[in-house]
C-alpha positions in Angstrom: -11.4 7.7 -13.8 -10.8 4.9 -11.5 -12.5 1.7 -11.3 -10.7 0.5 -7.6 -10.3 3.3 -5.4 -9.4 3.0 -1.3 -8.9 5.6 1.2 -7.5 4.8 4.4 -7.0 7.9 7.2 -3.4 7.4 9.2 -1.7 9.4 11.9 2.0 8.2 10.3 4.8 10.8 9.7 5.0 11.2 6.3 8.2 9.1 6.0 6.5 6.2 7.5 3.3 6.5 5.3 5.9 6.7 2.4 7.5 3.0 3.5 3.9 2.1 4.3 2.7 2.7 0.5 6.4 1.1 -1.0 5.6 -1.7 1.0 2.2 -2.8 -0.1 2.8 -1.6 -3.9 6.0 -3.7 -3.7 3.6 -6.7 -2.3 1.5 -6.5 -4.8 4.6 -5.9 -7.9 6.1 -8.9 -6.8 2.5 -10.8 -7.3 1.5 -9.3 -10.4 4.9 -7.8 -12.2 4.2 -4.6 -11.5 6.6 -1.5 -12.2 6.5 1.2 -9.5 7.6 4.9 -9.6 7.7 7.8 -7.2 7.0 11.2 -8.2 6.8 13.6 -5.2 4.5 11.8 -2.8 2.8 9.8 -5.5 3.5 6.3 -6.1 2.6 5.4 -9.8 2.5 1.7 -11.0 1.8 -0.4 -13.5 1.3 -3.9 -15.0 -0.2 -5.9 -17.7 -3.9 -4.8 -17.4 -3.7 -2.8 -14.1 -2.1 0.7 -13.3 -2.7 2.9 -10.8 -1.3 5.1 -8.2 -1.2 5.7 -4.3 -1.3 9.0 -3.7 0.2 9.9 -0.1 -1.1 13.0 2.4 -0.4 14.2 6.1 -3.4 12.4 6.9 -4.3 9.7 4.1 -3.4 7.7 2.0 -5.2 6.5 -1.4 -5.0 4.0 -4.0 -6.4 4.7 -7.4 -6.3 1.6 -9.6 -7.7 2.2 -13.4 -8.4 -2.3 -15.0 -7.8 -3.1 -18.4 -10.7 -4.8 -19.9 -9.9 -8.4 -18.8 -9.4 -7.5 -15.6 -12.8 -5.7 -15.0 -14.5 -8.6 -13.9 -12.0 -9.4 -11.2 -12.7 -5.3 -9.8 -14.6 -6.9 -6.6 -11.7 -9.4 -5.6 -8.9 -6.8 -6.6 -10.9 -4.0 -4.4 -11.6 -6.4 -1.5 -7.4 -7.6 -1.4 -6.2 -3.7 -2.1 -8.2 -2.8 1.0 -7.1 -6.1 3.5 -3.8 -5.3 2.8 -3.9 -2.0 3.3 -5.6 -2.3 6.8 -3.5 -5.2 7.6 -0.4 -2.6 7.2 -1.9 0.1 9.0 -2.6 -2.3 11.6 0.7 -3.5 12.3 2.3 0.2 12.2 -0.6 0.8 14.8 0.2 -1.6 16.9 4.1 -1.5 17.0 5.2 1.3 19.4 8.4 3.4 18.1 10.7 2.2 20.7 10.1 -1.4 20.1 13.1 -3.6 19.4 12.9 -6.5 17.5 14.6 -8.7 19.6 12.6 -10.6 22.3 14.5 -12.4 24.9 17.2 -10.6 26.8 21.4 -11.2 25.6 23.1 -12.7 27.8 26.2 -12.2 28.9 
């Protein structure tokens, strides 16, 4: 059973939610050392006192996160930045219309 777990509904192609899920499990490795492996469209990870997985869907994605006893007491601040980060991603894939370029002012010539 889980202690953290987050659900978040998306309308992304599944190759997008997959980049989506890499990206904030890869955040969050790099913070806490975390190891990350796919298997199908699950995204298993773990690290000293925390593993978990993000488990991907047409139509959701959700992150199952199991403490270790020292981390228990931290479940509210772990739950509370799982979730902001997810929803800031989901935001910004929201937002950013396929045919945007990155570039911003015009080449000239």
């Amino acid at each position: 059973m889980s202690d953290i777990r987050v659900a978040r509904r998306h309308a992304l192609p599944m190759p997008k939610a997959r980049a989506l899920a890499e990206r904030a499990i890869d955040d969050l490795a790099a913070r806490y050392g975390a190891s990350t492996e796919w298997r199908g469209d699950v995204l298993r990870f773990h690290a000293v006192g925390a593993e978990g997985q993000v488990r991907l869907s047409a139509s959701e994605i959700r992150v199952d996160v199991k403490l270790g006893l020292l981390l228990r007491p931290f479940k509210a601040m772990f739950a509370e930045r799982i979730e902001r980060h997810l929803d800031e991603l989901l935001a910004l894939r929201e937002r950013r219309p396929a045919h945007a370029s990155k570039r911003t002012t015009p080449r000239r010539t």
